[in-house]
C-alpha positions in Angstrom: 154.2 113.6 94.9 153.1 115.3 91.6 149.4 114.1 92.0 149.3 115.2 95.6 151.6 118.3 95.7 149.4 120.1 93.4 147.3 121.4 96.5 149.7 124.1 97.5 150.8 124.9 94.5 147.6 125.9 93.1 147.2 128.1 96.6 150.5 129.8 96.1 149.2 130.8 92.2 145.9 131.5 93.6 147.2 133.7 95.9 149.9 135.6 94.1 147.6 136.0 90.5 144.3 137.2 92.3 146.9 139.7 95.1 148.7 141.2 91.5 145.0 141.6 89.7 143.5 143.6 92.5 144.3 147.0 90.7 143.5 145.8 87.9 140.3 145.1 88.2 139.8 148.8 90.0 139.7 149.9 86.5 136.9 151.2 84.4 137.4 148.9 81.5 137.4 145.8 84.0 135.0 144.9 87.4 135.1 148.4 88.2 135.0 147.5 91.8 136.0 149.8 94.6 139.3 149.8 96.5 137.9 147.8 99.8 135.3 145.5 97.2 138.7 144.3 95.5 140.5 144.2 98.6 138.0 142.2 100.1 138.0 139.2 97.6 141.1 138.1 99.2 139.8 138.0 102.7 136.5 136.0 100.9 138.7 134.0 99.1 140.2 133.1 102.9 136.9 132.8 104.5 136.4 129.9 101.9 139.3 128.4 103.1 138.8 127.9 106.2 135.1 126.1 105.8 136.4 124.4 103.3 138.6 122.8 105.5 136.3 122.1 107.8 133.7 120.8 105.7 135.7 118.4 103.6 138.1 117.6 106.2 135.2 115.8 108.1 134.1 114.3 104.9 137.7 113.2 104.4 137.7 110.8 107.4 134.1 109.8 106.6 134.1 109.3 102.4 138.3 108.2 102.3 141.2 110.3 101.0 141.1 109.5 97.5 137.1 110.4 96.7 137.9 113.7 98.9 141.1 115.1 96.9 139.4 114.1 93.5 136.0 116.6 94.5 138.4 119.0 96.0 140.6 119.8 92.8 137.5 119.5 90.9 135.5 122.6 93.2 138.7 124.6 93.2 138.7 124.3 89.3 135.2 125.2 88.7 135.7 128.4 91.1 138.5 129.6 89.8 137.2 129.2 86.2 134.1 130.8 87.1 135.9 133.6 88.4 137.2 134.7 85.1 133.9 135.0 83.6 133.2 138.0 86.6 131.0 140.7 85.1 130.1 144.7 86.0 126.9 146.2 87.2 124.0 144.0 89.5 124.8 141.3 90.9 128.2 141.2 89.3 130.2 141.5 92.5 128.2 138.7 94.2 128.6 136.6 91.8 132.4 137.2 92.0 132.7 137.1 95.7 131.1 133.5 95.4 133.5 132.0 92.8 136.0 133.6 94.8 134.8 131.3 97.9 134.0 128.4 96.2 137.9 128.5 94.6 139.1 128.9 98.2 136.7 126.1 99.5 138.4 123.9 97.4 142.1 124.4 98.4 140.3 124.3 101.8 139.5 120.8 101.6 142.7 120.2 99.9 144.9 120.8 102.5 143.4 118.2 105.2 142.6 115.3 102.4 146.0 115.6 100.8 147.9 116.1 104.1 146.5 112.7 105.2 146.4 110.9 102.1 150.9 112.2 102.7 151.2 110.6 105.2 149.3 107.7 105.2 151.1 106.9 102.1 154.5 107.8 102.2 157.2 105.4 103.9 157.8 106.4 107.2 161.3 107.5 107.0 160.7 109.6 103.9 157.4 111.1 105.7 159.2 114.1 106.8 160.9 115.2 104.1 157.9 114.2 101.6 155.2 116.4 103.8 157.5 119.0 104.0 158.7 119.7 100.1 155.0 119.6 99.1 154.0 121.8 101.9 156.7 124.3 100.5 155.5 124.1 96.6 153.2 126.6 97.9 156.2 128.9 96.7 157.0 127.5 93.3 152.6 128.4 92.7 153.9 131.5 94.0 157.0 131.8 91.5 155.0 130.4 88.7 152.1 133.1 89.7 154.4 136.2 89.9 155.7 135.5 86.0 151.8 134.9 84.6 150.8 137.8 86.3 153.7 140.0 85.0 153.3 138.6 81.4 149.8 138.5 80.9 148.5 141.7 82.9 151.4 143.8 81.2 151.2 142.3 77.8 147.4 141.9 77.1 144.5 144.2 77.3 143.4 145.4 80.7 139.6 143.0 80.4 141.4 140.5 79.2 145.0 139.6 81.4 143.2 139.4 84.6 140.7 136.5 82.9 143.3 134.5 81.5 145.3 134.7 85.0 142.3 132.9 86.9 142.1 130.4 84.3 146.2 129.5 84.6 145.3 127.3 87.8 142.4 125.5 86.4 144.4 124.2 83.3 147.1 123.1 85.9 144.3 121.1 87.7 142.3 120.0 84.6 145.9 117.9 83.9 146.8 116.7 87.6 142.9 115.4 88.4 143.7 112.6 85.6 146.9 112.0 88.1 144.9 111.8 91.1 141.8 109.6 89.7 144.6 107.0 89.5 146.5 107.0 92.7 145.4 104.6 95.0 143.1 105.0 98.2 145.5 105.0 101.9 145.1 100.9 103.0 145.2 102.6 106.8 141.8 104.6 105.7 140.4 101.8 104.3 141.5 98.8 107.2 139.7 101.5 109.9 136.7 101.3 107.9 136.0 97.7 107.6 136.7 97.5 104.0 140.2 94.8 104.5 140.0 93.5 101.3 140.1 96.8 99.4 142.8 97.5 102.2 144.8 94.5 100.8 144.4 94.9 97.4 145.4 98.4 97.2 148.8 97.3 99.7 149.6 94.4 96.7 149.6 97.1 94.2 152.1 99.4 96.2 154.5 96.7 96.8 154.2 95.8 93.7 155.3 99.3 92.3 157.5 99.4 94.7 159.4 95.7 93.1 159.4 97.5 89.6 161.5 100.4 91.1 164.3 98.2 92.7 162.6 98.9 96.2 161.8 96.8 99.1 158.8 97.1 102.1 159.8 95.9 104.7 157.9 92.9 106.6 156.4 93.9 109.6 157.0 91.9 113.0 154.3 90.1 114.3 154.9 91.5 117.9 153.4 95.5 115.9 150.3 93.8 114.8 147.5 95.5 116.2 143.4 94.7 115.9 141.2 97.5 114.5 137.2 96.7 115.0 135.8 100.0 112.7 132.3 100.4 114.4 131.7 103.5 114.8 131.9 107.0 112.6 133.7 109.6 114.3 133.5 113.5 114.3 134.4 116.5 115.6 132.5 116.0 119.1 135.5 112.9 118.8 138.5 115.0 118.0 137.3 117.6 121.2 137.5 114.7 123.6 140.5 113.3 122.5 142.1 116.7 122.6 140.7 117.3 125.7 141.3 114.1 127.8 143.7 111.9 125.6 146.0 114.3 124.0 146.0 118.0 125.7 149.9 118.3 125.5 149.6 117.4 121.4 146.9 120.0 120.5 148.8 122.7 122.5 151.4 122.0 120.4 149.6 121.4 117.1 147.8 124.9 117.7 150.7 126.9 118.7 152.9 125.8 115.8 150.4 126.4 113.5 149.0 129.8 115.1 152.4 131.0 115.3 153.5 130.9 111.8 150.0 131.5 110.6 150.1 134.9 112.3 153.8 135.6 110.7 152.8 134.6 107.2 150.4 136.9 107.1 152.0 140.3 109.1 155.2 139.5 106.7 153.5 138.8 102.9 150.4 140.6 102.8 152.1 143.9 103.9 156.1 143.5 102.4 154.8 146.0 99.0 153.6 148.6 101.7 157.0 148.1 103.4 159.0 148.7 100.1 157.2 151.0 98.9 156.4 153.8 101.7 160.0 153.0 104.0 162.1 151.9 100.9 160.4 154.7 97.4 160.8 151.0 95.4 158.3 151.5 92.9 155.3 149.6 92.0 156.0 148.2 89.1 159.5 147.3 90.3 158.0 145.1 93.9 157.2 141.7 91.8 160.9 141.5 91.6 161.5 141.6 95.5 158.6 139.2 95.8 160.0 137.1 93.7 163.2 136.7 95.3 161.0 136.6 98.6 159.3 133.5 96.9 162.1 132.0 95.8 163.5 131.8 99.5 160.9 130.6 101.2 160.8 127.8 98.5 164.6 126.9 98.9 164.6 126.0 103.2 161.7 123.2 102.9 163.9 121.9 99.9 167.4 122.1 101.3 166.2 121.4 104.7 163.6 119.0 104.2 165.7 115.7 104.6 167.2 117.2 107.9 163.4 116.2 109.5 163.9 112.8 109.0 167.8 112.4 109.8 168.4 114.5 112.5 164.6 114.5 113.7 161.7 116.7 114.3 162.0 118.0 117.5 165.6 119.7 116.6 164.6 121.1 113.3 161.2 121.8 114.4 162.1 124.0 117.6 165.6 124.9 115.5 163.8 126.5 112.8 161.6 129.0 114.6 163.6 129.5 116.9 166.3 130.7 114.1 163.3 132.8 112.0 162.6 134.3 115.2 165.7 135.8 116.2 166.9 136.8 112.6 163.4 138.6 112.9 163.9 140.1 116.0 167.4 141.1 115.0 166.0 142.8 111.8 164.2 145.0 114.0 167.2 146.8 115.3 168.6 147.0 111.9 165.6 148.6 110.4 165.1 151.0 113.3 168.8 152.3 112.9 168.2 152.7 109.4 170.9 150.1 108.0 169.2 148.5 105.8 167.6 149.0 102.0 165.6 147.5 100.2 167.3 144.7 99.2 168.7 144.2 102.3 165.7 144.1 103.8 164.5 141.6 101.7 168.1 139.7 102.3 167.1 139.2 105.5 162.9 138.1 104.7 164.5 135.6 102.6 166.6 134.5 105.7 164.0 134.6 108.0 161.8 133.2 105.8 164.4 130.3 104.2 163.8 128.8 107.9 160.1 129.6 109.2 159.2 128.1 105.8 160.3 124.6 106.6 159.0 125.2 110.1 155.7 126.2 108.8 155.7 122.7 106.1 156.8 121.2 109.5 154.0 122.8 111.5 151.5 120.6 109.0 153.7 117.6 109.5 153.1 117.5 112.9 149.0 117.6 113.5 148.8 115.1 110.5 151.0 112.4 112.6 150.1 113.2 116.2 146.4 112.1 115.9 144.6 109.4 115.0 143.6 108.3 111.8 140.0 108.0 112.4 140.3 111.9 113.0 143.4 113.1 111.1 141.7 114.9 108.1 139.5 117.0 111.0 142.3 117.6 112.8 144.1 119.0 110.4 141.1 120.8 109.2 140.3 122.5 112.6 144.4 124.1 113.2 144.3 125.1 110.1 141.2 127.3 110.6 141.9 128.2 113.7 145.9 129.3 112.3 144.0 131.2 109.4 141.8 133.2 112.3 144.9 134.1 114.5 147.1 134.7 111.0 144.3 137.4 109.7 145.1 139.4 112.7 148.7 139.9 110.8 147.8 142.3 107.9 145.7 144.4 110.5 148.6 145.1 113.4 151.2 145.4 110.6 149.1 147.6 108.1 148.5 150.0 111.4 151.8 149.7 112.5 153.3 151.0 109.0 150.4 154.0 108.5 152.1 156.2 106.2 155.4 155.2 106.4 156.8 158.4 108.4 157.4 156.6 111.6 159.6 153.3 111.6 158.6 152.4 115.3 155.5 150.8 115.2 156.7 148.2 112.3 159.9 148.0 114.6 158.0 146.8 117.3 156.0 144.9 115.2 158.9 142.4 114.1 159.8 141.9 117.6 156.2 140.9 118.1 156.4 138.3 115.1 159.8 137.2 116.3 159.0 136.9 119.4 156.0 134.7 118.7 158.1 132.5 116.3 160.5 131.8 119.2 157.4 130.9 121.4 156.8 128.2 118.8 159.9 127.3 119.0 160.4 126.9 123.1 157.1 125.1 122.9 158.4 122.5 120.2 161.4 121.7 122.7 159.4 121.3 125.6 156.2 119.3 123.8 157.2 118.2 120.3 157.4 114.6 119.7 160.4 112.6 117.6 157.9 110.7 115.3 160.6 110.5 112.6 161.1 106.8 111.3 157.9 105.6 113.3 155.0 104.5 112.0 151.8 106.5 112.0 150.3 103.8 114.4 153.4 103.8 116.8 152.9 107.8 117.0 149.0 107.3 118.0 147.1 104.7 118.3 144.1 104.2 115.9 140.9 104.7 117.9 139.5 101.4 116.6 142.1 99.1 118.0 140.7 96.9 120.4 144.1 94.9 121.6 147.4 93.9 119.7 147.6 90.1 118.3 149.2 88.0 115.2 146.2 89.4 113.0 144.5 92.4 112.1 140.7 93.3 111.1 
């Protein structure tokens, strides 16, 4: 979990250093850059992301899990570390742009290898909860992010804070990438690509652990054998077919889960300062503090709730969970409309809203990562996620309109019973669609591509 988890933490730091630098490096004595220039490193930085995702997601089912979230940490560290050594005049901005997208490449990647590698390797009844609580560290790299950026851009010179910031996330990743090189490679990856003694080997060393810790893997039942024949290498041509013809129901509900609180993610965190600032007079200075408390809740529901997933299931906390953040969202409308709320109370009820879509976002991952295949896990997580992070960059835009200057509350009224709304869409499509994969095994929730019959043996 430490090796693995890593991923989202280093996107929640990412995120909340290079968001808090932005006026910095406006300044004279730093980049120098214009308003939109610094603005813009973000939506790069995003950009990056998403073929990130898509690139190493197809190498991830192609080149195995382990190999894939080894170069992924490494790229993300190089970027990042590159991007403190930014400099003014030609070329300077260029060259900062792409350190920005080769940082964002690599947490790209990350999110499909290390989603797989999750599940793949995590007993089934502690998949849930697992997938979820490192899906919401995102939050504790955003805690950990707000305090860096506080202490170092407020108590070191204006050139200098911002450079150290980018560098806080490569240290973190210099020390887990020792972690990783030693965690083992997924025996499902390696049986679906002919390589069953590797397969074995690595199994032996897993129950092995598992003896030293007092723990016991079960023996599976001859009658759940299955026979794998790996011929083949599969793509995304594969995933569009099987979507298409095999599992149409699935990628509806893969893409609107992820879609939905993609595009609520966004609207809510990339606009909240705007909100507190030009509705609520909170100063500057003082909106770390709310976004710290808004960090803080979104990192409590995948933790509190997380087990939930697994006990009582995932269709009831799935469609329970947006359908909750919905309404509370919806709700908020009417309070901020009638003017009965300030700011904290506004951010009281984010942190509501938020305590559940969180989990239901961590949940959102969950599901694409157990409703395919393995052949094609890693690209289908890869493909929802870029196509969320498409929908979810249409957020900032409608809200950022909506606010304008802050004189008029109804457009940003009717703009959280649009993101409501849309979260209880997720949530009426998890009832009707979702699937209770909670204690099965990968295989049992969809069968490998490569099985060719079920027997006493497997190969």
């Amino acid at each position: 979990m430490l090796g693995l988890g890593t991923a989202w933490i280093l996107d929640g730091l990412e995120i909340t250093i290079a968001s808090s630098v932005t006026t910095k490096l406006t300044q004279a004595n730093t980049l120098a850059l214009s308003t939109s220039q610094a603005s813009a490193t973000g939506t790069v930085y995003l950009v990056g992301e998403v073929v990130g995702a898509l690139v190493f997601g197809r190498l991830s089912d192609r080149l195995g899990r382990r190999k894939l979230f080894v170069w992924t940490l490494t790229i993300y560290l190089i970027g990042t570390g590159l991007s403190a050594l930014a400099f003014r005049g030609g070329g300077g901005i260029v060259y900062f742009y792409l350190t920005r997208f080769i940082a964002g490449a690599g947490i790209g990647g990350e999110y499909s290898a290390v989603n797989s590698a999750i599940d793949e390797m995590m007993p089934a009844r502690y998949r849930g909860r697992t997938d979820i609580w490192i899906n919401g560290s995102y939050w504790l790299g955003s805690v950990i992010g707000t305090f860096a950026s506080f202490l170092l851009l407020n108590s070191l010179a204006a050139d200098l804070g911002w450079r150290i910031g980018f560098l806080v996330g490569p240290v973190l990743a210099f020390a887990i990438l020792f972690i990783r090189r030693n965690l083992p490679e997924s025996p499902r990856w390696l049986l679906t690509h002919g390589r069953g003694h590797e397969a074995e080997a690595s199994m032996r060393g897993i129950e092995e652990a598992s003896i030293r810790d007092g723990q016991h893997i079960s023996d599976v039942p001859d009658s759940a054998a299955i026979t794998v024949r790996p011929e083949k290498e599969y793509g995304y041509l594969t995933l569009l077919r099987v979507i298409v013809h095999t599992y149409p129901k699935r990628a509806v509900l893969g893409g609107t889960l992820m879609i939905t609180q993609s595009f609520l993610y966004n609207a809510i965190f990339f606009t909240y300062a705007l909100v507190l600032t030009k509705f609520y007079h909170v100063s500057n200075d003082a909106v770390p503090i709310y976004g710290l408390a808004f960090a803080v809740g979104n990192l409590g529901g995948p933790l509190l709730l997380g087990h939930l997933f697994d006990t009582l299931g995932r269709k009831k906390m799935i469609s329970g969970t947006y359908l909750i953040s919905g309404s509370v969202l919806a709700f908020s409308a009417w309070l901020f409309s009638s003017r009965l709320l300030d700011a904290a109370g506004q951010t009281a009820i984010w942190i509501v809203v938020f305590f559940f879509a969180s989990a239901g976002a961590s949940a959102g991952y969950l599901t694409v990562s157990e409703i395919f295949p393995i052949e094609i896990r890693a690209e289908a997580i890869a493909v929802f996620f870029a196509i969320a992070q498409c929908f979810g960059a249409v957020g900032p835009i409608l809200y950022g309109s909506l606010i304008g200057s802050g004189a008029n509350r109804s457009g940003l009224t009717i703009g959280y019973l649009i993101g409501g709304g849309i979260m209880i869409i997720g949530g009426l499509v998890e009832v009707s669609l979702g699937i209770n994969a909670e204690g099965k095994s990968l295989e049992t929730v969809a069968r490998p591509l490569t099985e060719i019959g079920s027997g006493r043996s497997t190969s």
